[in-house]
ROROMI-811820 format. One record per residue: residue in one letter; x, y, z of N, C-alpha, C in turn. Coordinates in steps of 0.2 Angstrom, whole numbers, plus 2048, in hexadecimal, padded with zeros to 3 digits. Layout:
AXYZXYZXYZ ...
//
This chain:
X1C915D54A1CD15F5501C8160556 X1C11635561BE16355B1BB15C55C X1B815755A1B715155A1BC14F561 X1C315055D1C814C5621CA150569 X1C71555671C615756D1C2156574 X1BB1545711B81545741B914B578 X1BC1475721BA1415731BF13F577 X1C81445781CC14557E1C9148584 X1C514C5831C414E58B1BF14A58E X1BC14558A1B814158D1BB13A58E X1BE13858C1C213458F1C6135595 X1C813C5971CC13D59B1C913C5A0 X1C21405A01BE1415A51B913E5A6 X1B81365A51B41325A21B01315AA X1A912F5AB1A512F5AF19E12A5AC X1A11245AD19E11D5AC19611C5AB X19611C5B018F11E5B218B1225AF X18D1285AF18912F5AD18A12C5A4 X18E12B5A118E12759C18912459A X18711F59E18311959D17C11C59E X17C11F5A31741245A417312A59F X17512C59A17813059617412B58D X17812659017612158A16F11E588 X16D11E58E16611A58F16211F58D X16012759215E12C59115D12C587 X16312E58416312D57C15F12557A X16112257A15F11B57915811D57A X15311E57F14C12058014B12357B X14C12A57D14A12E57614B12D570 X14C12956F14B127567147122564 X14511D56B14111956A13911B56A X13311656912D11956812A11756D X12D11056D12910A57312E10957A X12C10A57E12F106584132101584 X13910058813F0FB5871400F758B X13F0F158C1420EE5931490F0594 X14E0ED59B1530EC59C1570E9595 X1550E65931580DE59015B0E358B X1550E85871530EB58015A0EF580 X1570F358715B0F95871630F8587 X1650F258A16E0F058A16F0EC584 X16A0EA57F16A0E857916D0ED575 X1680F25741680FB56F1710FE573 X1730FE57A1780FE57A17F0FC57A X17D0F55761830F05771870F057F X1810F25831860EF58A1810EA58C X1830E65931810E259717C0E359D X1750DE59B1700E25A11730E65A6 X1750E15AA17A0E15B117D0E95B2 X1800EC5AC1830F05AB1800F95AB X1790F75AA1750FE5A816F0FD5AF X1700F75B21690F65B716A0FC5BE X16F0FC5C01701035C616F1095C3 X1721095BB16E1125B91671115B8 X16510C5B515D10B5B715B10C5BB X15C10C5C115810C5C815A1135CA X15E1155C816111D5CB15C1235C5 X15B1205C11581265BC14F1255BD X14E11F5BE14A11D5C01461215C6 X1481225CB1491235D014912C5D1 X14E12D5CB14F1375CB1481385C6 X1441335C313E1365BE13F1375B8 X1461355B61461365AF1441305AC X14412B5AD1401255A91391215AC X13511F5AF13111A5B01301145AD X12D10F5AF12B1095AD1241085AC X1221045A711A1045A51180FE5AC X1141005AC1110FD5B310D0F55B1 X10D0F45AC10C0ED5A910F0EA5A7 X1160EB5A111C0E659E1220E95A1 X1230EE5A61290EE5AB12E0F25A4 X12B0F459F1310F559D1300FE59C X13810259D13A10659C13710D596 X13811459813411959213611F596 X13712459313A12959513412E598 X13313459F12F1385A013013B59D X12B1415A012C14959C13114D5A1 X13514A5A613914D5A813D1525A4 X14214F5A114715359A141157596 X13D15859413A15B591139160596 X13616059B1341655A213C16B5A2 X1411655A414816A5A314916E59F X14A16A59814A16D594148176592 X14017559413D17A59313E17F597 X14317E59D1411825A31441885A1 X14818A59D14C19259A14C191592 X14A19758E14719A58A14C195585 X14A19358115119257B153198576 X15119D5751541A45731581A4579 X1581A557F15D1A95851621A4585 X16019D58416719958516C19A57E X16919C57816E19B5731701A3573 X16D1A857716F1B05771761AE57C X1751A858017A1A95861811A5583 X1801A157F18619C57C1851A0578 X1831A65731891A856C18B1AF56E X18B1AF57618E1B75791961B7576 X1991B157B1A01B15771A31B3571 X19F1AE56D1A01AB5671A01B3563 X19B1B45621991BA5601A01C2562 X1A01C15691A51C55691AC1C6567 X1AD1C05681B31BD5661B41C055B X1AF1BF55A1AE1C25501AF1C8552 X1AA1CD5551A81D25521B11D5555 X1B41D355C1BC1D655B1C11D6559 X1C01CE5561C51CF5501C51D154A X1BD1D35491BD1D35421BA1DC540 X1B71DD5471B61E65471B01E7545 X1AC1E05461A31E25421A01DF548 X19B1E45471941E254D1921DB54A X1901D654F18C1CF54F1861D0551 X1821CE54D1791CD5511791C554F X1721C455416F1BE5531671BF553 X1651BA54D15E1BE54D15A1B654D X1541B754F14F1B354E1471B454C X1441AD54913E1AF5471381B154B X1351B754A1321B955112A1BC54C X1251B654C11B1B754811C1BA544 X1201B753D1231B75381281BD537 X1291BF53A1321C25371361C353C X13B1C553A1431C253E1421C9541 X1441C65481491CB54E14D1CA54F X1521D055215A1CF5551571CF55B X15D1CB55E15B1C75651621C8568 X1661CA56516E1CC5691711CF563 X1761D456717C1D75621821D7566 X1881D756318D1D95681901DE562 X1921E55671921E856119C1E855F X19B1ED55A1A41EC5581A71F155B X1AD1EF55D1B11F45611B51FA55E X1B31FB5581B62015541B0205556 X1B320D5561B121255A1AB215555 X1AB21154D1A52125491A120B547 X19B20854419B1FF542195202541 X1901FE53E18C1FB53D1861F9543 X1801FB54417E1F75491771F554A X1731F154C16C1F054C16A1ED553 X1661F35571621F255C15F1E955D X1621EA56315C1E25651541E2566 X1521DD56514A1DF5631471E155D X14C1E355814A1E65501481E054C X1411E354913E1DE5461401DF53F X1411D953C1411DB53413D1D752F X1391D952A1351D452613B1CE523 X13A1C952413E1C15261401C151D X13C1C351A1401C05121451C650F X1441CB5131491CF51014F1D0515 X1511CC5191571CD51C15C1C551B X1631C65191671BD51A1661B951F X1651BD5261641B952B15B1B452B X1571B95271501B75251521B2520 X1551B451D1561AD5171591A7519 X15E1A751C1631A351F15E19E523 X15A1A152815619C52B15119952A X14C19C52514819952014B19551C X15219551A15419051615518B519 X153189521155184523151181528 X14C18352814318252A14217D528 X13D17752A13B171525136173520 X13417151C13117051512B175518 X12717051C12017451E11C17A521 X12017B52712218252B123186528 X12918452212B18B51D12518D518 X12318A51511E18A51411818E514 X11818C51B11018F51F114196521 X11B19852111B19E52611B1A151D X11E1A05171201A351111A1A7510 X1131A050F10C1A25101091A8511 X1091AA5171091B051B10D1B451B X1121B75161171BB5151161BE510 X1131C65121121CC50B1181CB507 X11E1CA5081221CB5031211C7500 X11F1C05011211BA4FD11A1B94F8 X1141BD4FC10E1BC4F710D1C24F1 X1141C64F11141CB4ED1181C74E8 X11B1C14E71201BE4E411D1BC4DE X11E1BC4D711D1B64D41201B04D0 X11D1AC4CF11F1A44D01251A34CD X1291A94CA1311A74C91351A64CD X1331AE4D11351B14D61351AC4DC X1301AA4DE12F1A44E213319F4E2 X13419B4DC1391964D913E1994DC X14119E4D71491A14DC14C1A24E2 X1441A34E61461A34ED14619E4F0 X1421994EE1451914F114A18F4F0 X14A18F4E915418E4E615818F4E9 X1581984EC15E19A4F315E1964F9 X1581944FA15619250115A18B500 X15B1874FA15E1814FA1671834FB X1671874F716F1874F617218B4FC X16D18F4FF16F19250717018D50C X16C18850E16C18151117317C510 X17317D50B17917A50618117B50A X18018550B18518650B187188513 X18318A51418318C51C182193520 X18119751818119E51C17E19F514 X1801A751517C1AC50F1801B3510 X1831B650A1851BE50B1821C2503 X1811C750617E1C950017B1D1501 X17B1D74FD1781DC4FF1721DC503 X1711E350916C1E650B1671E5508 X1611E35071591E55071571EC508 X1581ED50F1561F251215C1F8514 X1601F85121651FC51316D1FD50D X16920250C171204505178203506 X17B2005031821FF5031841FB509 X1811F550B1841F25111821E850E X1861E85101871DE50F1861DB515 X1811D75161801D051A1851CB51B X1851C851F1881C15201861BE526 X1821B752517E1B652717E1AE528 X1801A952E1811A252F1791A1533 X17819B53117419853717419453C X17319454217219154916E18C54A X16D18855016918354F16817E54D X16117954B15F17354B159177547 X15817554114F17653D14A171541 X14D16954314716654414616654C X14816C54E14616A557145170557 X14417655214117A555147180557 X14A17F558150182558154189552 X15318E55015519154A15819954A X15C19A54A15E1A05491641A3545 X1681A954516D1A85411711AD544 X1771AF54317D1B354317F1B953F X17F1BE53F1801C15371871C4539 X1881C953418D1CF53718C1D452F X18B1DB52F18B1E052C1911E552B X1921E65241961E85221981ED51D X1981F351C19A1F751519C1F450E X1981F45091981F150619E1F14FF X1A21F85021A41FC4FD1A91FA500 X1AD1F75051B41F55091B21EE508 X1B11EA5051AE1E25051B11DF4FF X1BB1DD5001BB1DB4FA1BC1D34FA X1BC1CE4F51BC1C74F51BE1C44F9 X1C41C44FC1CA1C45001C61C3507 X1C21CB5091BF1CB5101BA1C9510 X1B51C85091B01C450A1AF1BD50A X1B51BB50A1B81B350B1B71B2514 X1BB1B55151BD1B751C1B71B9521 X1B31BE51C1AF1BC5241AC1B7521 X1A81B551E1A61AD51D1A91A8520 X1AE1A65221B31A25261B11A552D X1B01AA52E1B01AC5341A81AC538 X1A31AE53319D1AC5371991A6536 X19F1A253319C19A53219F197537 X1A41995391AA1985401A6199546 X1A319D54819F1A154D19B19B54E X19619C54819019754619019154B X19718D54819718854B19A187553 X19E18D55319D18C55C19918D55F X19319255D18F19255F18818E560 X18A18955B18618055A18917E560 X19117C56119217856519117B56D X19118056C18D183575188182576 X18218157217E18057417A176573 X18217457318016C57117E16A56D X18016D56617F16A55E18616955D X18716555618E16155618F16454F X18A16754A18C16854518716F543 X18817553E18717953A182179535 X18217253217E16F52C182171526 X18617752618917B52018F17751D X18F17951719517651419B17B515 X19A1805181A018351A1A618351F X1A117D5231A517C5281AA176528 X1AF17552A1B516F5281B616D530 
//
């Protein structure tokens, strides 16, 4: 449904050009080597003829240049320079404001979002719940990263050898032994798998996690959603429910910040 949405509004609202400049930009970044004209209407099944005016106009704004010897085409460090010019914590605190609040009022539970911050996780936003009592967790609160779902969740979706390097340097993990170890990769697979993680408190008696992940593992990108709950009011039914519900969030919160999918099986 959202696909067809997307691919209606773009239709309606189509912009040829920006299109074609749009295409080429992607079509660069993905190559290794600099592309002539010929290359680049080749990779996108259009007509030199067709991409040569956004060539000279991108050209021109500094987003691509030409090798000064075979004439052919290669992207700047402009888009990198942009890119970088606002925090990517603050851009995805800005896109999961809604989303986030939108959970925690329908559903009466505080939302945090937490990140990894010189090996263990911080909350970086909350919206709290609009019942006159909930559950709540300060922004800026550090937690040791293996003992929280949102800790787990994100490590479950790290690459191989980042995870690794940070597990290395984690007291909790060097107190593990090598069953223990095994089990807690085995989570980290079936976490990945699924797309979230709910499970009791660590650090705090009688309270349940629920915990999706955000982001891109391979750009660097990582964070998660959680929501907190009494564990004694938590029965199958409602723990179905908020699962649907912070996996829901999850991926709006992907698509705000211009990711297309969750990675999770929970999502349809």
């Amino acid at each position: 449904m959202i696909a067809k949405k997307n691919m209606t509004k773009t239709a309606k609202y189509s912009a040829p050009a920006l299109d074609k400049g749009l295409e080429i930009l992607e079509f660069l970044a993905h190559e290794t080597t600099a592309k002539s004209q010929a290359e680049i209407a080749q990779g996108l099944e259009r007509s030199p003829n067709e991409i040569y005016r956004v060539l000279v106009v991108l050209e021109a704004r500094g987003y691509i240049a030409r090798d000064e010897q075979s004439g052919k085409y290669r992207l700047t460090l402009k888009l990198y320079t942009l890119s970088h010019a606002h925090s990517p914590v603050e851009q995805m605190r800005r896109a999961a404001h809604l989303p986030m609040t939108a959970l925690a009022e329908k559903h009466g539970l505080a939302c945090y979002m937490s990140v990894p911050h010189e090996g263990k996780l911080m909350v970086t936003s909350q919206v709290k719940s609009p019942l006159p009592v909930s559950l709540s967790i300060t922004e800026g609160t550090l937690f040791p990263i293996l003992n929280t779902t949102s800790g787990r969740v994100i490590l479950s979706h790290y690459p191989r050898e980042p995870r690794k390097a940070l597990l290395e340097d984690d007291p909790l993990f060097k107190k593990m032994d090598a069953a223990k170890k095994t089990q807690l990769l085995k989570q980290f697979e079936q976490i990945e798998k699924q797309g979230y993680l709910v499970a009791e408190s660590e650090l705090t008696n009688g309270i349940t996690n629920c915990s999706a992940f955000i982001g891109q593992a391979d750009i660097g990108l990582v964070a998660a959603i959680s929501v907190a709950t009494l564990s004694a009011s938590l029965s199958k039914d409602e723990e179905k429910t908020l699962i649907a519900a912070v996996l829901e969030t999850a991926h709006e919160i992907n698509l705000r910040i211009g990711l297309s999918q969750t990675g999770g099986e929970g999502e349809q």
